[in-house]
N, C-alpha and C positions, 0 to 999 in steps of 0.2 A: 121367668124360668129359663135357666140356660141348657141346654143342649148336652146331654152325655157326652163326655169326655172322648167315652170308645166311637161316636161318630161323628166326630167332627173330621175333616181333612180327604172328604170325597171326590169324588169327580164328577164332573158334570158334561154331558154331550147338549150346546145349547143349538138348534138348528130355526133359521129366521132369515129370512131375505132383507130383513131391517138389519145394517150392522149398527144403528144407534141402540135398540131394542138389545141387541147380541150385550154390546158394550154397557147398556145397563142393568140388564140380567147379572153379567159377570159381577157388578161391581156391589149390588146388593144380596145376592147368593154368597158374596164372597167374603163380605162382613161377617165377626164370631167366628171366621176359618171352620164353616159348617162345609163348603166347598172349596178346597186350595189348589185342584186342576181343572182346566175347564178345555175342554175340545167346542170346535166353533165348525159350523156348515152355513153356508148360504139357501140350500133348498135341500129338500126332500133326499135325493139321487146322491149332493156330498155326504150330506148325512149318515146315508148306508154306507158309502165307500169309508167315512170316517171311523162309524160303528164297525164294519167290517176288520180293520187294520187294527183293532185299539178295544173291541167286545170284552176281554177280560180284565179293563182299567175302567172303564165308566161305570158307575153305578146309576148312574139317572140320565132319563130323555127330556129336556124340553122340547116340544115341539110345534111351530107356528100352525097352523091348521092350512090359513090360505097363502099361499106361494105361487108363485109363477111356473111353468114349465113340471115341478115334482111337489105336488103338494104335501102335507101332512097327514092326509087318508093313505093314500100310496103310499110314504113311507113306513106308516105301520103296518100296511097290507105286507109289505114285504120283508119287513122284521119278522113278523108272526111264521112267515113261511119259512125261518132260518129257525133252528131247536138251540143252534147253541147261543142263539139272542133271548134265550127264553128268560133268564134270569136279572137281565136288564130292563 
């Protein structure tokens, strides 16, 4: 079953301290052009700076849980605290 038309061609916020991980999220999200933009973070902290700059083009978070330095708890702790990330 393929995928509605009207959503195909999303954007994706993938945030990982793996860039092999990053690079193969991208490259199978990216099959069927379900996803044809993709924003990339290394931890928690780019991730909100990236979300922050780019909030109104992402429609989806991946996000690694464990990270180094800003994990993946934190950075939903702090998304949740922004209203205009609520729809992301």
């Amino acid at each position: 079953m393929y995928p509605d038309p009207d959503l195909l061609g999303g954007s994706v916020l993938l945030i990982d301290d793996d860039q092999l991980v990053r690079a193969r999220l991208r490259e199978d999200l990216g099959e069927g052009d379900l996803f044809t933009r993709f924003f990339e973070a290394e931890n928690g902290l780019s991730g909100f700076s990236v979300l922050a700059n780019h909030a109104d083009e992402i429609d989806v978070i991946i996000c690694d849980v464990e990270m180094p330095d800003f994990d993946g708890f934190k950075f939903l702790q702090m998304q949740h605290t922004r209203e205009d990330f609520a729809a992301v």
